[in-house]
N, C-alpha and C positions, 0 to 999 in steps of 0.2 A: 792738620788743616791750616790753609794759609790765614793771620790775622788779618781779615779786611779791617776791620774796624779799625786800626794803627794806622791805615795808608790815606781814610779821609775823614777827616777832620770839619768843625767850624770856622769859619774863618773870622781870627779875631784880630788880624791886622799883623797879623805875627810876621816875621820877612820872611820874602819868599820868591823864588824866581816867575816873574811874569811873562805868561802866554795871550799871544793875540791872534783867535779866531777870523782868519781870512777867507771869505768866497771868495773863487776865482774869478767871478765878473766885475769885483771891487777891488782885483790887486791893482792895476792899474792907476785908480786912482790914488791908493792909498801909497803907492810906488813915487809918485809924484812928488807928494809932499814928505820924503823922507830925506837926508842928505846923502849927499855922494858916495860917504863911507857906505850906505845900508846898499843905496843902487848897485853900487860894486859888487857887493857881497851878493848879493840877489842874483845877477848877473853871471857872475862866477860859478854859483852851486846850482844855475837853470830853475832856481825855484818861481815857479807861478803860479803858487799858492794851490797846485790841485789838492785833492783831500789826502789825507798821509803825509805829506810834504814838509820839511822842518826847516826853518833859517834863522841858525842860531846869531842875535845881536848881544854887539858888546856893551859894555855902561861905562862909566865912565872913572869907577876903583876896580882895582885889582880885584878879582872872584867876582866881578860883578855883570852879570849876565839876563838877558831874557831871551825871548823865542818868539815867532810866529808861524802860522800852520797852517795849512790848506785846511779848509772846513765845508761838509757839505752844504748843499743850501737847503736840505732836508736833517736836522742833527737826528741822530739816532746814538744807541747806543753803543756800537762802535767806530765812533768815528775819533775819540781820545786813544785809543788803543794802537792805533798804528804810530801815535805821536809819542805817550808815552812808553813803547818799548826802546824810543830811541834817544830817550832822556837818562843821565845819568842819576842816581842817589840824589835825591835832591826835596826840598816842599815846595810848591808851585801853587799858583794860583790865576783862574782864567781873569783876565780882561777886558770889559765890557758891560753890558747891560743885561744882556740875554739869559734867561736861566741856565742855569749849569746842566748840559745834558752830557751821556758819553761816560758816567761815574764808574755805570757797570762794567763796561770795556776797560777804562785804566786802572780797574780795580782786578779782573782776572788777569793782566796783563800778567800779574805778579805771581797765578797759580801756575804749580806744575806739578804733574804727578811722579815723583822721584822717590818712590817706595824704595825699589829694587836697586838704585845708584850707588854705589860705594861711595861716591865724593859729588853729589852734583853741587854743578856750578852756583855759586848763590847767585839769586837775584836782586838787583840793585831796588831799594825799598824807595819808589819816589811817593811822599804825602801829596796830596791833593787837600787847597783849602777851598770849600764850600760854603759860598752865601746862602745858600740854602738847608739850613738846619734840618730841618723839617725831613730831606731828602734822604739823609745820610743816611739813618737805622733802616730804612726800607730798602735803600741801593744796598746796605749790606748785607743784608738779611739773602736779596737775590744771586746776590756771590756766593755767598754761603751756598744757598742750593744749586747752583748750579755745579759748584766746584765739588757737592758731596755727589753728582750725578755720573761727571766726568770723572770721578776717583772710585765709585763699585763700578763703574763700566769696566776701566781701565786693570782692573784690579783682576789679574788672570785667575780661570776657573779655580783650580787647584787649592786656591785659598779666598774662594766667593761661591761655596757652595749653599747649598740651603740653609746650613747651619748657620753660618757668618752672613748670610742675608737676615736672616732669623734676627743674629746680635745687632745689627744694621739697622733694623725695627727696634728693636729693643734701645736702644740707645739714642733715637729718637724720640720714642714714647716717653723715656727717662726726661730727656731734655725739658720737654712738657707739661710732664704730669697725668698722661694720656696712661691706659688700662690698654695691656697686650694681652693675645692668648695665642699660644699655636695648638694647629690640631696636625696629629701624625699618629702612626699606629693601628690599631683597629679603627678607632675611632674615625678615619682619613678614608680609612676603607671605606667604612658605612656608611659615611655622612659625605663623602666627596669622592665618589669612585673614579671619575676621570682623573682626578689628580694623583691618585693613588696609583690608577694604572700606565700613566705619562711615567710616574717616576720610578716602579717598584724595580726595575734592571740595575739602579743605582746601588753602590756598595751601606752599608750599612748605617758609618756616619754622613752618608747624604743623601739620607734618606726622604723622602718626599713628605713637603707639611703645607698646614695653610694656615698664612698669619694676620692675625687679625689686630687692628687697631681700634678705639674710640674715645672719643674726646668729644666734650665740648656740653653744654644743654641740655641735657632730654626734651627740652620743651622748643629749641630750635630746629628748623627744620633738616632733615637728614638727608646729608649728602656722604655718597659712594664715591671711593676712589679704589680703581682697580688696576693693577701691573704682573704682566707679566713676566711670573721671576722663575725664565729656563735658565740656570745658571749655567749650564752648556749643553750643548745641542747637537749631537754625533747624528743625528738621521732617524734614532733607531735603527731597525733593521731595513728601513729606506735608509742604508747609509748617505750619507751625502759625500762628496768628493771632497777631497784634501782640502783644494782651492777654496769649497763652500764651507770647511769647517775652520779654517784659520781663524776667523773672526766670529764664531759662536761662543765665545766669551763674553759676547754685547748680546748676548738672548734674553739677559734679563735686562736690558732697559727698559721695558718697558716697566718694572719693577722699581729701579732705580728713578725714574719721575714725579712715578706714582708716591715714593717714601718722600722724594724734595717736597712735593708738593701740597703733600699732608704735611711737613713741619713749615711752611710758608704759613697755610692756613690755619694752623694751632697759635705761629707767632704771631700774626695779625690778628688773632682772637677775634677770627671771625665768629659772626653769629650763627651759628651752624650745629650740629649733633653729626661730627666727621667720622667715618665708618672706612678704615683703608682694607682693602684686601691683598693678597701677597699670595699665590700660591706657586711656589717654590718649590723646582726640580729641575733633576739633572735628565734629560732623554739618553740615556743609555742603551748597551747593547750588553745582552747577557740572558740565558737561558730560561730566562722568566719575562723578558722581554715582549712587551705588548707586540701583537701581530697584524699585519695586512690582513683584512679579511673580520679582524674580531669585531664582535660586535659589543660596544660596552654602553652600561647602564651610568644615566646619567643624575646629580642629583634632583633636576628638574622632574626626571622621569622619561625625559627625551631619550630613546633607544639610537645608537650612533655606531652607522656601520665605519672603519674604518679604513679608508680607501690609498694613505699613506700615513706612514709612522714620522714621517716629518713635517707632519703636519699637526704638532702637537701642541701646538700654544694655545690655538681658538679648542681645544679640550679642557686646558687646566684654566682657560676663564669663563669657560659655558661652567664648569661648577660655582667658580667666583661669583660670577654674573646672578647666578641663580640664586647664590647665596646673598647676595647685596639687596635682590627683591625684595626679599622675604619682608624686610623692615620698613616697606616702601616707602623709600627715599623719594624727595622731590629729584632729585638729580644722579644720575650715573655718567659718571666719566671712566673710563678705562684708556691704558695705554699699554702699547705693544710695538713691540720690531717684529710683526707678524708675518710681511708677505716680500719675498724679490719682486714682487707685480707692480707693487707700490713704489717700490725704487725704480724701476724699468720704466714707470709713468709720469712720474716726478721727480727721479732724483735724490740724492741724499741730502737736500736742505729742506724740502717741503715734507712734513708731516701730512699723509694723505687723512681727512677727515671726512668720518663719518656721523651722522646724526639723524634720527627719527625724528626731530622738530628744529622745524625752521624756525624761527625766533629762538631757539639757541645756539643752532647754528650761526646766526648772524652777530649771534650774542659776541661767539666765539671769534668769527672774524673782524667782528668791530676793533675787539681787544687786540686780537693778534694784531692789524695795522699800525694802532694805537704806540704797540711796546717794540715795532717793526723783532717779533717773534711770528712770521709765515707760518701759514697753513694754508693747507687747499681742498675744498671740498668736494666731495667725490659721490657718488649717488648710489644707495640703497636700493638698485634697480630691482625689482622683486622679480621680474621675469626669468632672471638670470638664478632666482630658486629652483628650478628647473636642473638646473647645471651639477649641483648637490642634490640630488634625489636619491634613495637608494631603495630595490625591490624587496629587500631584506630586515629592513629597518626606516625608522622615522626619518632620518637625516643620513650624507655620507660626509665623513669630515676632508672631501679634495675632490671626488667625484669626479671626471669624465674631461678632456679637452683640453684643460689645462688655459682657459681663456679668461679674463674676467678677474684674474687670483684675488685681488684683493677685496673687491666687489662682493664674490663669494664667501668669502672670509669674513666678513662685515654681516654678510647675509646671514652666516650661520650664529655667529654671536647673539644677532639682534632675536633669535629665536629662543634664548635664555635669558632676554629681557621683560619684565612687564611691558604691556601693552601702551600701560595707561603711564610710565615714566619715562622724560625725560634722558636720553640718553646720548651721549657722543663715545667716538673711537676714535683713536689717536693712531694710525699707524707708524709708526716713526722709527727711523735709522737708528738715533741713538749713536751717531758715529760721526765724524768728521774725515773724510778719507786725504783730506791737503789741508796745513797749513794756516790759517789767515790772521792778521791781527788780535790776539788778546782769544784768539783759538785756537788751541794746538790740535794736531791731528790726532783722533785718539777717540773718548768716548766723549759725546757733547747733550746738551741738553738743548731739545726743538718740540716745540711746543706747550713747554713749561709754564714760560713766562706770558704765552695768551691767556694758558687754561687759568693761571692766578689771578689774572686781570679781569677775566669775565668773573669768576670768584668775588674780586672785589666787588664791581659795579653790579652784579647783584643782588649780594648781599648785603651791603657797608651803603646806608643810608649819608647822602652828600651832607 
């Protein structure tokens, strides 16, 4: 795990090379009053200050150097990111009045996931000095989760099966202090049959379980956190196509969110009684292999005809879900890389979100804006219950048309929720498919950093 904490620092005056945040509708001015040497230079490297943009100035000793940078007129958090990948080894420090924003961006700039590498390249370690003390533990803290989100995404099946998801929990909880249990075996059978039947084609050490976390209060109020941890995703016996299976690797991020996101809120010591759930399998193919047509018992009680075998995520959290009830939480979160419908709608930046209450929905988009971490809400149309019907059974888990998918998918979830809680869906990628500053293409974290902000603001009294 990369050390964020080593890369930003307080700033106690220590020397450092100086960066000066430029809007592009103030380079001009600031153009002006510079000498001829800087105009030249400006001139020379076409810099006008857009955002990403770097012009390195000299000083006036040997090794002595600063910089100015296109800046947005909106800062977010990555807008240090494109400046700091193009900064040498170095401690820096921003210029100006304005709070330091942008920490989280020059702070992943520096992760890569180089499990598998024989020699990867090092990365040049540039410090960041922060006026703002107060910032640093929480910008790192959000590095931290992101980079543990992008590293099990990233982290191929083979050796991220439910077991090493399992230790993945485990070693969270540790970090904490937090009380694990997994459930697998009969026990998985009886007490979680969808989960048991999503995963029992899988070979022996990957075998299917569900992991449970808690922490925090008994006397604070409980909150659910639920992920979808398919740690690979063949179709079942709806195989899916080569093309659709490349990247079923990332089937547990929704799992992988859900664990950042419970050690955010353990490290924040929020005021909460945190409840994570984890239910963890591989969708395999093999001669015990759940079938088209079955109809399996759910632990809500909910009879569920099975209308595709790759449709098996909104299975192993309708047991989650069910099981999160039980303790009635004021709040259910869950997250999933559930539906192609949802990408096909929005894209692989926007988490499509779902929610049974508007005031937390808003809750959620306030935050999301707030930490510019996008979401998009998408609606619980009940009519489209229709769509999932079956003549055979209580519910079908894909049902008919193929319209709607994710809608649907939200539909059927929301059916192994209480009535009376609280609940949002994350639909999310879980993936970055190109490139961008201070993101490498690979496994990402989207929607993380809204769900912990609504977390904060309303739990954590101002």
């Amino acid at each position: 795990m990369t050390d964020f904490a080593s890369l930003l620092l307080p700033d106690r005056g220590d020397p450092a090379h100086a960066l000066l945040p430029l809007a592009a509708d103030g380079f001009e001015a600031w153009l002006k009053d510079q000498s001829i040497q800087v105009r030249t230079l400006a001139a020379a490297a076409g810099f006008k200050a857009k955002p990403g943009e770097l012009l390195v100035l000299p000083g006036r000793k040997d090794g002595e150097w600063s910089a100015a940078f296109g800046a947005a007129k909106t800062p977010g958090p990555w807008d240090l990111a494109a400046v700091a990948q193009k900064l040498p080894a170095g401690t820096y420090r921003i210029e100006g009045d304005a709070p330091l924003t942008g920490g989280l961006g020059w702070l992943l700039v520096h992760h890569r996931f180089d499990r598998y590498l024989a020699k990867p390249d090092p990365i040049p370690a540039r410090i960041l000095l922060s006026r703002d003390a107060a910032a640093i533990a929480p910008t790192v803290a959000l590095a931290d989760a992101v980079a543990l989100v992008r590293d099990l995404v990233d982290t191929p099946a083979a050796d991220m099966g439910p077991a090493e998801l399992a230790d993945a929990a485990e070693a969270v909880a540790k970090a904490h202090g937090a009380e694990i249990r997994v459930t697998k075996g009969d026990a998985l059978d009886q007490g979680y049959p969808m989960i048991a039947a999503v995963g029992r084609a899988a070979v022996r050490d990957r075998a299917p379980r569900l992991i449970e976390l808690e922490w925090g209060d008994p006397s604070h109020p409980r909150v659910a956190i639920v992920g979808k941890g398919v740690c690979f995703d063949s179709g079942g016996l709806d195989l899916k196509p080569s093309s659709a299976m490349l990247l079923m690797k990332k089937d547990m991020g929704g799992a992988a969110h859900a664990l950042a996101l419970a050690g955010l809120v353990m490290g924040a010591r929020l005021p909460v009684r945190l409840h994570l759930l984890i239910p963890a399998v591989e969708n395999a193919v093999a001669g015990d292999a759940f079938r088209p047509g079955d109809i399996l018992r759910s632990r809500k009680g909910i009879s569920v005809e099975i209308g595709n075998t790759d449709a098996e995520g909104r299975l192993v959290l309708g047991d989650a879900l069910a099981r999160a009830g039980e303790d009635k939480p004021v709040l259910i979160l869950d997250f999933a890389t559930l539906t192609g419908a949802a990408r096909v709608a929005l894209g692989p930046d926007l988490p499509a979100l779902f929610a049974n209450d508007d005031t937390l929905a808003a809750d959620i988009a306030a935050a999301a804006a707030a930490v510019s971490d996008p979401v998009w809400r998408m609606p619980l149309w009940s009519d489209y219950g229709d769509m999932i019907k079956s003549t055979m059974a209580d519910i079908n888990n894909a049902g008919e048309g193929g319209m709607a998918g994710a809608v649907t998918a939200a539909l059927f979830l929301q059916r192994f929720v209480p009535d009376t809680t609280a609940w949002a869906h994350f639909d999310t990628f879980a993936w970055r498919p190109s490139a961008r500053p201070g993101r490498p293409k690979g496994g990402d974290a989207l929607g993380l950093r809204a769900a912990f902000a609504m977390l904060k603001a309303k739990f954590v009294t101002p």
